[in-house]
N, C-alpha and C positions, 0 to 999 in steps of 0.2 A: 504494500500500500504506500500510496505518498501521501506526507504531511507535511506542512509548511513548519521551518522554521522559526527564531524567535525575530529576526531578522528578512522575512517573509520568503525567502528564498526555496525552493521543492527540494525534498529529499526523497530517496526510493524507503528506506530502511530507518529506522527507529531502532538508533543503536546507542545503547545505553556506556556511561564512562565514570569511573568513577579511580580518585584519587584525593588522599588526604593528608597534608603534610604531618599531622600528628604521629604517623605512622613513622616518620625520621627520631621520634625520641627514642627508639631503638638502636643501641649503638655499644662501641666498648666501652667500658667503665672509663677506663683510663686513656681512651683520644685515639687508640693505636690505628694502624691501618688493622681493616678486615674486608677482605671482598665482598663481605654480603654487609653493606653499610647503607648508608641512607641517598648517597648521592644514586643509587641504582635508581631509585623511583624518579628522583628531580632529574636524570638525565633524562628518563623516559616521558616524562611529563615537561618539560621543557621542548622535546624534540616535537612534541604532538602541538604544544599551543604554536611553537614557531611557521607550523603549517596550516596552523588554522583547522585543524580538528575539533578541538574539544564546541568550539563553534557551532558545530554540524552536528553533535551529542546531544544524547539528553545527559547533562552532566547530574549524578547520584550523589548527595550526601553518605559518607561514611555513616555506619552504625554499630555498635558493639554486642557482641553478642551475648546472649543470654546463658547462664550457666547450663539450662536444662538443654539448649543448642549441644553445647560441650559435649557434656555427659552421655550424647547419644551415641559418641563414638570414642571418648576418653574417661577414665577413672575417673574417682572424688579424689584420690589423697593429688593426684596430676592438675587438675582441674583448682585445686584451691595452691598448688604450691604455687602456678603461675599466676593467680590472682593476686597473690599478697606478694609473688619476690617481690616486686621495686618499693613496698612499703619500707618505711623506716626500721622497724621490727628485723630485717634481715639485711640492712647495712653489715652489717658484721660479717654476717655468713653467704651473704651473695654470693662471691666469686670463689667462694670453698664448694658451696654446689654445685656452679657451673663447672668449675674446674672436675667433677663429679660425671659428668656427663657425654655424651658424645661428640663432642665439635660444637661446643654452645658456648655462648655467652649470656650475660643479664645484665641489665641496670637498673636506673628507676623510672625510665620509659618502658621497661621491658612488656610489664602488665597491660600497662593501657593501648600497645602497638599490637601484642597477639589478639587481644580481643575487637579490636578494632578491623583487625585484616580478617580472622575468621566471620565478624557481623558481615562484612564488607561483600563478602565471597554471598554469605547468606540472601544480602541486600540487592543485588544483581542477577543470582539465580531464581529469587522469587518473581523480579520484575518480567522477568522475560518467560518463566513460564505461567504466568497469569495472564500472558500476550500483550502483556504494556509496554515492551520490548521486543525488537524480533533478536536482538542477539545485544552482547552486550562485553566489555574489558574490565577487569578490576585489578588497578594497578595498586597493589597492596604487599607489605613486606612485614614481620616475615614473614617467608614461603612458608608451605607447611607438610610436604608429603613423604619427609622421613618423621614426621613427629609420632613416635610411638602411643596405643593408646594409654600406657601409663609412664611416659616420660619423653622430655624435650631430645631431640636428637638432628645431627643433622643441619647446623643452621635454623630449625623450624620448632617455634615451640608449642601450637595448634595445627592439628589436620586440618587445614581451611577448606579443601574442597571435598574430604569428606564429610566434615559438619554438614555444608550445603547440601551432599545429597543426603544425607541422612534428613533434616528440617523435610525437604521434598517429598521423601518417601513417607517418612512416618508421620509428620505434623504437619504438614498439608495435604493430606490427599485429596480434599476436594478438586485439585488443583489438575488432577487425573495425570498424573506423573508415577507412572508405574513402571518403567525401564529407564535407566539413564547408561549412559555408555561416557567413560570416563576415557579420555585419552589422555597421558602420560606423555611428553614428547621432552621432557627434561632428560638430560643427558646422564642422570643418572635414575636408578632403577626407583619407582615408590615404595618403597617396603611396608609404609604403613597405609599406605589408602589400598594394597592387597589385603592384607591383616586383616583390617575393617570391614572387609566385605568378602573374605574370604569363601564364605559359604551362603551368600546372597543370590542367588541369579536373577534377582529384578536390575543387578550392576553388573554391567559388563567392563570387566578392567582391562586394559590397553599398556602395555608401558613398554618402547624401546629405549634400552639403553646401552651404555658401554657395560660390559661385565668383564668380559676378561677372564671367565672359568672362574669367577669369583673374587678376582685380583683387584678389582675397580672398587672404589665407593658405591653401597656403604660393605662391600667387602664381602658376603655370604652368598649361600646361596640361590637363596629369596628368589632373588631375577634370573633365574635358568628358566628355560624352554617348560622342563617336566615339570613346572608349579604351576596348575590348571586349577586350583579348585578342589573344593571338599564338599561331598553331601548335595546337598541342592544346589550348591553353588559349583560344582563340579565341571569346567570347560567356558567357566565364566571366567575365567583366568588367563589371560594371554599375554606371555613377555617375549620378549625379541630383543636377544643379548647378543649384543657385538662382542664378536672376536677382538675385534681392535679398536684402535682409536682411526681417526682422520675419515671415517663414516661423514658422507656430504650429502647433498641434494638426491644425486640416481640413486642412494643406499638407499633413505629414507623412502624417496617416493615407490622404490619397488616391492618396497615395505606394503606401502598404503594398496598400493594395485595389486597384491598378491595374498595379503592377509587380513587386513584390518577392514579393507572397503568390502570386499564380501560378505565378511561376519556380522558389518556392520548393516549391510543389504539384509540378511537373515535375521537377526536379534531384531532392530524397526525400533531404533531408540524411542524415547517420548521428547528429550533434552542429551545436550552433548554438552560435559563440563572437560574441559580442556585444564590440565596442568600442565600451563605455559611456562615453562622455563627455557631459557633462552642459551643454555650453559652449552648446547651441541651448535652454538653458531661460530662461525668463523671468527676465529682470532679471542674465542674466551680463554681465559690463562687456569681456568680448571680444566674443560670438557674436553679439549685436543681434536674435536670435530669439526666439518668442514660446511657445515649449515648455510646458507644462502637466505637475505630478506627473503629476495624471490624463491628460494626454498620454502621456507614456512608460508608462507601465501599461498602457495601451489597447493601445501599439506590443507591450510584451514579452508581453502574453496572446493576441493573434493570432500570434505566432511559436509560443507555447506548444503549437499542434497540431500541431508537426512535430516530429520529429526524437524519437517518446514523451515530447516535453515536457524533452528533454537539453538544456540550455541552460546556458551560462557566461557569464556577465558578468563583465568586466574594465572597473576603472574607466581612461579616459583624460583628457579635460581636464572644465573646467565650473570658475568662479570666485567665482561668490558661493555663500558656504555656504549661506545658506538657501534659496538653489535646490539645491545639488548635495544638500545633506542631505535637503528635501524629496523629488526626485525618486527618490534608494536607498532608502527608507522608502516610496515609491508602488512602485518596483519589487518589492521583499521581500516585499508583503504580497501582491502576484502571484504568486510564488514559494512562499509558504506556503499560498497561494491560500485569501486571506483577504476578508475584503469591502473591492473596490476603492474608493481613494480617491475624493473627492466630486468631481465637476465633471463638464463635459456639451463636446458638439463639432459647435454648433450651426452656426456658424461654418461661411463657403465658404473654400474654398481661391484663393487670386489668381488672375488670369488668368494670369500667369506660370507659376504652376502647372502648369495646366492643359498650357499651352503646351510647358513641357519634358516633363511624363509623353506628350505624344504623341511627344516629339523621341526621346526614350530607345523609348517601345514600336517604333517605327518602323526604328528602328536595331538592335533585338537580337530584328527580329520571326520573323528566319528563322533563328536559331536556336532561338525557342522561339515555336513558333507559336501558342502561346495567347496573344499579345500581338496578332496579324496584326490584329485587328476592328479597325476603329474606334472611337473613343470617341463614344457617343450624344452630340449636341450639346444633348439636352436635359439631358446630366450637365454637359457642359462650360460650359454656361450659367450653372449656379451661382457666383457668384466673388465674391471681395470687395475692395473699391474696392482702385487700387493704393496699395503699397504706400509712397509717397511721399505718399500723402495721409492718413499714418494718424497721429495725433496722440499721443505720449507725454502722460499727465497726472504731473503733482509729486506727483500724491493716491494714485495707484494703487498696489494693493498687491503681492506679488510674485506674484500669476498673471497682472498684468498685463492687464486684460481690455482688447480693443482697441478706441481711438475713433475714428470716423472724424471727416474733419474736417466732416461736417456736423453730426456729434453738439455739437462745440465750437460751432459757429457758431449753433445752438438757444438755446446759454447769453446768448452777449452780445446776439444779435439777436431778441432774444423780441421786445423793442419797433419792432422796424423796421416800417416802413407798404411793402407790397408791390403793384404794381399792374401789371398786365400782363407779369407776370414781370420787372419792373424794378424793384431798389430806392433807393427817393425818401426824402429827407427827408419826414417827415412833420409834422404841425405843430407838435410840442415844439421847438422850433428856436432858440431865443432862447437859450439856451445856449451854442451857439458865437459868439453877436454878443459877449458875458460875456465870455467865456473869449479872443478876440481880441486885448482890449484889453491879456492878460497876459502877459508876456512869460517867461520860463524859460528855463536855457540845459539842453539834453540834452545829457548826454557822454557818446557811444559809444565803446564799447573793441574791437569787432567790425569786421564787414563795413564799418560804416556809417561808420570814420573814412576812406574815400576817400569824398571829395565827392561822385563822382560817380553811386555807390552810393544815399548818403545822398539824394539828391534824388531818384531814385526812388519813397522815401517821400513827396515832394513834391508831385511834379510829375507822378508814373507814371512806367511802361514798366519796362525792364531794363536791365543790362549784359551782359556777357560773364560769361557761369558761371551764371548763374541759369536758374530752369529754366522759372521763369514770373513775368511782368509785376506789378508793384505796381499798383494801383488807384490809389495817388496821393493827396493831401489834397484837403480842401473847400477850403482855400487856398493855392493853389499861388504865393505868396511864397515867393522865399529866403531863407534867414536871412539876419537883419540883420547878423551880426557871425559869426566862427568863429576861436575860436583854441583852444591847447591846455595844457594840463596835466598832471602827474603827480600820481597819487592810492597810497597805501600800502592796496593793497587788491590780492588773485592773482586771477591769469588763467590761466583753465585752460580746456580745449575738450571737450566729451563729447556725448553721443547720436552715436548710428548714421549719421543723415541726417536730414536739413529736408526739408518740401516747397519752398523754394528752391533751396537748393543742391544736391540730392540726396544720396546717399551721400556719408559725412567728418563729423567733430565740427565744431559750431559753439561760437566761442568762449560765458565764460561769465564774470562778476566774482564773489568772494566779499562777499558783501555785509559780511559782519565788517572789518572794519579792522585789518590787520597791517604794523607799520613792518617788517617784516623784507623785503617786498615793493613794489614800482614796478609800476604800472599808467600804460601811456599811455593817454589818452580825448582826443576832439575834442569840442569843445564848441559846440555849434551854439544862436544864440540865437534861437529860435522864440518864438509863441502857444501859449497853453496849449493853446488848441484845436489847433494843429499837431500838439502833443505826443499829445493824446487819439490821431490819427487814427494817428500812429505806434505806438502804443504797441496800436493794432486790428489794423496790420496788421504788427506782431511777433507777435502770438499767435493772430490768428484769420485772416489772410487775409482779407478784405473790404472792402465797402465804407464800411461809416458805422454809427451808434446813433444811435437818437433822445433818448440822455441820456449826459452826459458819462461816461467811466469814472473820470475823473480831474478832480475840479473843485476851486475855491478853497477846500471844507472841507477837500479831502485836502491841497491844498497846505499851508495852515497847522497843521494835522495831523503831514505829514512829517517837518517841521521839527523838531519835539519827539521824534517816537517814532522819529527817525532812518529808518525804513522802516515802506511800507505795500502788505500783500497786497492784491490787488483780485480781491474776492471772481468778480465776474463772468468773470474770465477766469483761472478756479485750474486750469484744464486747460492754461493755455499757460505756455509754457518763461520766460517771461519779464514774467512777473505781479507782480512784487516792483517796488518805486516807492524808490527809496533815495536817502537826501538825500545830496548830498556836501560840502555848504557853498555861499556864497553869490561871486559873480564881479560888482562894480562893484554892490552892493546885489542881485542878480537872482540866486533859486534855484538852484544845479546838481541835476537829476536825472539819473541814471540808471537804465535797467532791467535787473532780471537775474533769478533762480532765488531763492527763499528758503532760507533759514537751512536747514533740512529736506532741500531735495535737495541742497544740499552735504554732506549726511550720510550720502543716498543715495547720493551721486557718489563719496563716502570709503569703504564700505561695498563698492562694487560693484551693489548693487542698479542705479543710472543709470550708463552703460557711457560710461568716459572715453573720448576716440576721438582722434586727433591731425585735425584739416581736410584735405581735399580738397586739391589742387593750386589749382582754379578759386578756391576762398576764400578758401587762404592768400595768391595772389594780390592779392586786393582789399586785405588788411590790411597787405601791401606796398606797396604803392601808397598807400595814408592815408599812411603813417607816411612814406615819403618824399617825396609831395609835397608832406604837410603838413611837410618839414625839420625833423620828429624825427629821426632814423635815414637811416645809407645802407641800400643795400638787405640789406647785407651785418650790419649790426648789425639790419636787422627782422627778417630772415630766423633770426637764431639767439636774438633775442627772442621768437618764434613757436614755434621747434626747444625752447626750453627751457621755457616755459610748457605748452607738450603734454607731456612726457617726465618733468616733475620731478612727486616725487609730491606729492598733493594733501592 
């Protein structure tokens, strides 16, 4: 239907919007950074008024909700602890409970923000299935779909969308809301809006997320395929647990076109409440997914044929605002059903992909037998490299478009001479005879301060934890000399995963200079030419170039301009050539990120990550059998350069 605005202007849709700044007195006690803070909602709400959204809304008053709301899906002893933390009464003991709990915080906004974001969810799903809304946002923090029903966890300390369907189902049913179909599309699993409805079948639960065989937040089992439901609720249960991280747009949508839209065709929602989290969008520094606006658009306007198009979105997690504000600005204009944001979903989905939407069809095929076929192997065919081979660039912007690592490997091997599927030196060669003669000491602050690491780059092969073999130098000499250093420069670890090590942050140096800071480095005294071949297969995995990436111009270059980007290799994580001063007259280099994606890394844009177990191993091993550190001071030098903020 159209209805005139308040400004007399026609609208198609009656789309409800609601946000409350109250909802920012939720915060850390003590000022710290924490990703799930308050500017999330003001970027998102900022981005909407800048376009002239909220304009075209029926804007909703926040309202808080009522205990007996709570209670319909959370304890009493739960239920009154978060009423009373921010009271004066648990000044004392606030942050002894939180500290108590799973990834939570509290203060004395805390009370009045959960119950505000749970009313809020309440306040939006009522409007729109009463038909005084045909669909509706509630931009509300905090999130709430790990909140357990008897404790905060998670970031969340109310299930906010399943209060709302629970109000729906049980205390309004005049309202004739007898199936609601919950979609999940946060990037990590709902553990508690399963819970809650575990054995419900008027709620159909929906949730993809990263899992990882259970390695992912919140860590268990919970979001496996085989967790369908119990008793009545028996096949009402459907999770889609990624193998991996870096899951984009084709993962998602073949998701939606292979499992979620048919069951959704079959079940005949009455309402669709969406757990909008925004944490699987490009460039969030938790989720490591590759999400698209124009992704999530695509997702909410194929749900849009169900249910007369009744839809409620509740926001839940997503960390970097100009993902999470882009993405509610691509939702909205769904919603107002306006012309969808730009972008296309050319893109295959992994093989992984692939692999779990048969594992899930396979497992919930008897109770919804529109899943029972097969999937054509000429669909399953389509895929894209995995997902360990896929290259972050320093350059890319936040939809992140994906490289794979042959794309990289185009840039620096334009010159290489190929013959018989082998790559040869060619005859440019006289370069490394040059380049031999010079000697440089590398300091590694990474993987590579264990020796035995490091000569891998050498000499080839692998160690333990790695996931695939170095190719090794044209000169497999050892260094001549190795010893070590302290340099006033932070270490910190981010991206998702290497095609080395696989999933876990690889450390990472500020190229800036801060005495506030100690950086251990080893210093290995190689040829320049050694350094070239390392410095190839830090960023591009291969074999050789037939011209130096790094020669005597850049060296005496370095020297002056303190660091030098190397154009050829501005797709790889560690392109930056940074001088550190000189050892017995002889250069120290190191390589690392430029100035830029430490800004991205500070930002959230590039997604901090703590290392792998297999990694943080090897940097234990440098440090004490290079007799820097026992294991016991590397291990909480490692603990606190991942953890302190950046």
């Amino acid at each position: 239907m159209e209805v005139k605005s308040g400004e007399g202007r026609t609208i198609k849709r009656r789309v409800g919007l609601l946000y409350d700044e109250r909802m920012c007195k939720h915060n850390t006690p003590d000022g710290d950074y924490h990703p799930e803070n308050p500017n999330r909602i003001k970027a998102i709400w900022n981005k909407l008024q800048a376009a002239g959204i909220p304009q075209r809304c029926v804007v909703l008053n926040a309202k808080e909700a009522k205990d007996k709301n709570l209670l319909s899906v959370h304890t009493e002893n739960h239920v009154n602890l978060i009423k009373n933390i921010s009271s004066k009464q648990f000044d004392s003991r606030r942050d002894r409970i939180a500290s108590k709990l799973n990834s939570i915080y509290l203060n004395e906004g805390s009370s009045e923000a959960a119950y505000l974001a749970a009313g809020s969810v309440i306040e939006v799903a009522e409007r729109v299935a009463e038909g005084e809304l045909n669909s509706a946002f509630a931009i509300v923090r905090p999130p709430g779909h790990h909140a357990e029903p008897d404790e905060a966890m998670g970031f969340c300390l109310y299930n906010n969308v399943a209060v709302a369907a629970s109000f729906l189902l049980n205390e309004r049913p005049e309202l004739g809301i007898n199936k609601i179909l919950i979609v999940d599309w946060d990037v990590h699993h709902g553990n508690s809006t399963q819970k809650m409805f575990w054995k419900d079948p008027r709620v159909l639960f929906f949730s993809v997320h990263r899992h990882e065989f259970g390695t992912f937040y919140p860590a268990n089992d919970d979001g496996f395929y085989t967790m369908i439901g119990e008793g009545p609720g028996l096949g009402y249960n459907i999770n889609v647990p990624w193998e991996n991280g870096r899951c984009g747009d084709a993962d998602y949508l073949a998701v939606w076109d292979h499992i979620l839209l048919p069951v959704a065709k079959d079940f005949g929602p009455d309402i669709i409440i969406i757990s909008a989290g925004f944490d699987a969008a490009a460039g969030d520094p938790l989720g490591g997914c590759r999400v698209t606006p124009y992704g999530y658009s695509v997702m909410l306007k194929k749900l849009m044929d169900f249910a007369q198009g009744k839809i409620v979105l509740a926001l839940e997690g997503g960390y970097n605002l100009g993902s999470i504000s882009n993405s509610v600005f691509a939702c909205m204009n769904v919603l107002l059903e306006d012309k969808p944001v730009a972008g296309s979903s050319e893109a295959y989905p992994f093989e992984s992909t692939w692999r779990v939407i048969q594992a899930v069809r396979k497992k919930i095929s008897a109770f919804w037998p529109t899943l029972a076929d097969e999937l054509p192997t000429k669909l399953t065919s389509l895929k894209a490299p995995p997902a360990h081979m896929i290259s972050s660039s320093d350059s890319e912007d936040e939809d992140t478009k994906v490289e794979t690592l042959e794309a990289v490997l185009q840039v620096a091997l334009s010159k290489l001479k190929v013959d018989d599927g082998h790559a040869e030196l060619g005859t440019a060669t006289p370069w490394r005879s040059e380049l031999s003669k010079v000697d440089v000491f590398y300091a590694s602050f990474g993987s590579n301060m264990w020796k035995s690491r490091f000569l891998c780059y050498i000499e080839g092969g692998q160690v333990e934890g790695m996931q695939k073999p170095c190719s090794g130098s044209k000169d497999r000499n050892p260094p001549k000399e190795i010893l070590w250093k302290t340099f006033p420069h932070r270490l910190f670890f981010g991206r998702d995963s290497s095609h080395t090590w696989g999933p876990g942050g690889v450390a990472f140096l500020n190229p800036e200079c801060d005495c506030r800071h100690k950086a251990y480095l080893c210093l290995y005294r190689i040829t320049l030419e050694q350094f070239n071949d390392v410095l190839l297969q830090e960023n591009v995995y291969s074999d050789d170039v037939s011209s130096p990436l790094f020669d005597t111009n850049d060296l005496n270059s370095v020297a002056n301009k303190k660091a030098v980007s190397l154009e050829a290799l501005k797709n790889g994580w560690y392109h930056n050539v940074v001088y550190l001063g000189k050892e017995h007259g002889i250069p120290i280099l190191t390589m690392t990120c430029s100035l830029s994606a430490v800004g991205k890394f500070k930002s959230g844009e590039f997604p901090l990550r703590a290392p792998a177990p297999a990694y943080t191993n090897t940097l234990i091993k440098g440090l004490v059998e290079g007799k820097q550190l026992s294991e016991e001071e590397a291990k909480a030098y490692i603990h606190e350069a991942s953890t302190k903020r950046l």
